[in-house]
Residue, then its C-alpha position, 0 to 999 in steps of 0.5 A: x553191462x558197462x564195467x569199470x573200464x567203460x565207465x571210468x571211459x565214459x566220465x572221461x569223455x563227460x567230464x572233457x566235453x559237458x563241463x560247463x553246458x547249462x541244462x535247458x530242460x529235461x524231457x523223461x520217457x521211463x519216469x521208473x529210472x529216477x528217485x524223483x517225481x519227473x516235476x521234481x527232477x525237471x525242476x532240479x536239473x533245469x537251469x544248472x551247469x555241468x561241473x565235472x564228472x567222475x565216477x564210482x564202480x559202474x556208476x558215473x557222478x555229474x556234479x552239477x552246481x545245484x547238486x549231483x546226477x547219478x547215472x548207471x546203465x544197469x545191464x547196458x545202454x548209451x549216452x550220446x551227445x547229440x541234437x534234437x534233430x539227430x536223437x537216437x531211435x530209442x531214449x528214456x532221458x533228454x538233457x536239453x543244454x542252451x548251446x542246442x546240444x543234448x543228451x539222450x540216455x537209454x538203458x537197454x533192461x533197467x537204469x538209474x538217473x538220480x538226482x541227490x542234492x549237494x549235501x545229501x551224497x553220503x545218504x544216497x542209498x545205491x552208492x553210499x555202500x560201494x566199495x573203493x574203485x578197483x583201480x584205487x586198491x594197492x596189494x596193501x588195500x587187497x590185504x585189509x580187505x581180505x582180513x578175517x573175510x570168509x568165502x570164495x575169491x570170485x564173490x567177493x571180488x564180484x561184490x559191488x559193496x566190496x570192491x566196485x567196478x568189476x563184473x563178470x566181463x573182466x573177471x576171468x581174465x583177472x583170475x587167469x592172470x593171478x594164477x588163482x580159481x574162482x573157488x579159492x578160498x579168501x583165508x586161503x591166499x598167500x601175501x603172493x597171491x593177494x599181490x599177483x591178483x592186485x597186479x591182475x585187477x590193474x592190469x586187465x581194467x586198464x588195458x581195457x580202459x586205454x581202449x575205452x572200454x569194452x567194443x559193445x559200448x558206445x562213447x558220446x558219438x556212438x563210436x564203439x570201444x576198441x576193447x574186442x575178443x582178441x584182447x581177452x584171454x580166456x573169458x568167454x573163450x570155452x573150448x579154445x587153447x589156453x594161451x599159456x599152456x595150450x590146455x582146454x579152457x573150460x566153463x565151469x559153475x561157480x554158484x549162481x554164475x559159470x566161470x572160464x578157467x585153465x584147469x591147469x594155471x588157476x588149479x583148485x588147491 
């Protein structure tokens, strides 16, 4: 599932090289990804100009001149700049562009096209309850949204109205580098503690991000992230050394997801 890194990424390439292409037409093969009628849709998005794209959690904001495009990926997928004559084996949404350029979007297992007039954001209900982008939090952020919460660290980290933009990809890393348990208790962090794992959430999204993103992720051109396994320290990575000290990382259960942790850098006070 693309993550802050890669879609922080992928608004980067958007916002360099669609701002200003003039949409054509519109060509829907999975109508359930909208929150229109594909009538609706087409007629919205037709004869409007790309004017800049940004981004929110795992979400990607095209503002046209004509309102906005909301574009997630849910559990994968890719959007390639291309031409008709060089479309991608599998598509769900074509925007065709007046230069003979395209953009052809799949979801691998579900996704989103919205399309949500200029004034109406704030009432777009997938979006208008995100938190801030995990790359906007200081340590001081991190303090105000931990006060009086309840609950498990990794939770809330994973809770998208929380904080927006990291997921399960990244989050052990983050956890290892702040020397903290995916169980540990939200009241239970010291100012320290809040810093260091404010430290770690910048450190591990932008590393990831210089990359542009994860190496399963494509950008516009098909060309994958240079973000591979050897840039990820313990995620995924049951079984091997840690690389602070050498113990087992082990996979664990926390609540509905597992975990991989050094028992011995992240204990479980």
């Amino acid at each position: 599932m693309p993550e802050l890194p890669e879609v922080a990424s992928r608004a980067r390439q958007m916002n360099t090289e669609l701002r200003g292409k003039l949409i054509s037409g519109v060509e829907v093969v999975q109508p359930k990804c909208l929150n229109l009628s594909v009538e609706e849709f087409q007629s919205a998005l037709c004869g409007s100009s790309i004017q800049e794209v940004t981004y929110h959690g795992k979400w990607l904001f095209v503002h046209l001149n004509q309102g906005w495009l909301l574009l997630n990926l849910g559990m994968g997928g890719e959007i390639l700049l291309v031409t008709r004559s060089s479309l991608p084996e599998k598509y769900r949404l074509i925007l065709d562009f007046t230069d003979g350029s395209c953009l052809a979007i799949n979801f691998w297992w579900f996704g989103f096209a919205h399309f949500v007039a200029e004034n109406n954001l704030e009432h777009h209900k997938m979006t208008r309850k995100l938190g801030p982008n995990a790359l906007d939090l200081n340590t001081n952020d991190l303090k105000r949204l931990f006060q009086e919460r309840t609950g498990h660290l990794k939770s809330f980290l994973l809770d998208q109205s929380r904080i927006a933009g990291i997921g399960n990809a990244y989050i052990h890393d983050i956890l290892f580098l702040a020397q903290l348990h995916p169980l540990r208790s939200i009241k239970s962090l010291t100012d320290s503690e809040i810093e260091r794992l404010s430290n770690a959430i910048q450190t591990c999204l932008r590393a990831s991000l210089e990359k542009n993103g994860a190496f399963y992720e494509v950008d516009l051109h098909g060309w994958s992230g240079s973000f591979t396994m050897e840039d990820i320290l313990i995620g995924y990575k049951e079984g091997q050394p840690c690389p602070v000290c050498r113990t087992t990382i082990q996979k664990i259960k926390t609540g509905s997801t597992s975990s991989f942790i050094c028992p011995v850098c992240q204990p479980l006070l």
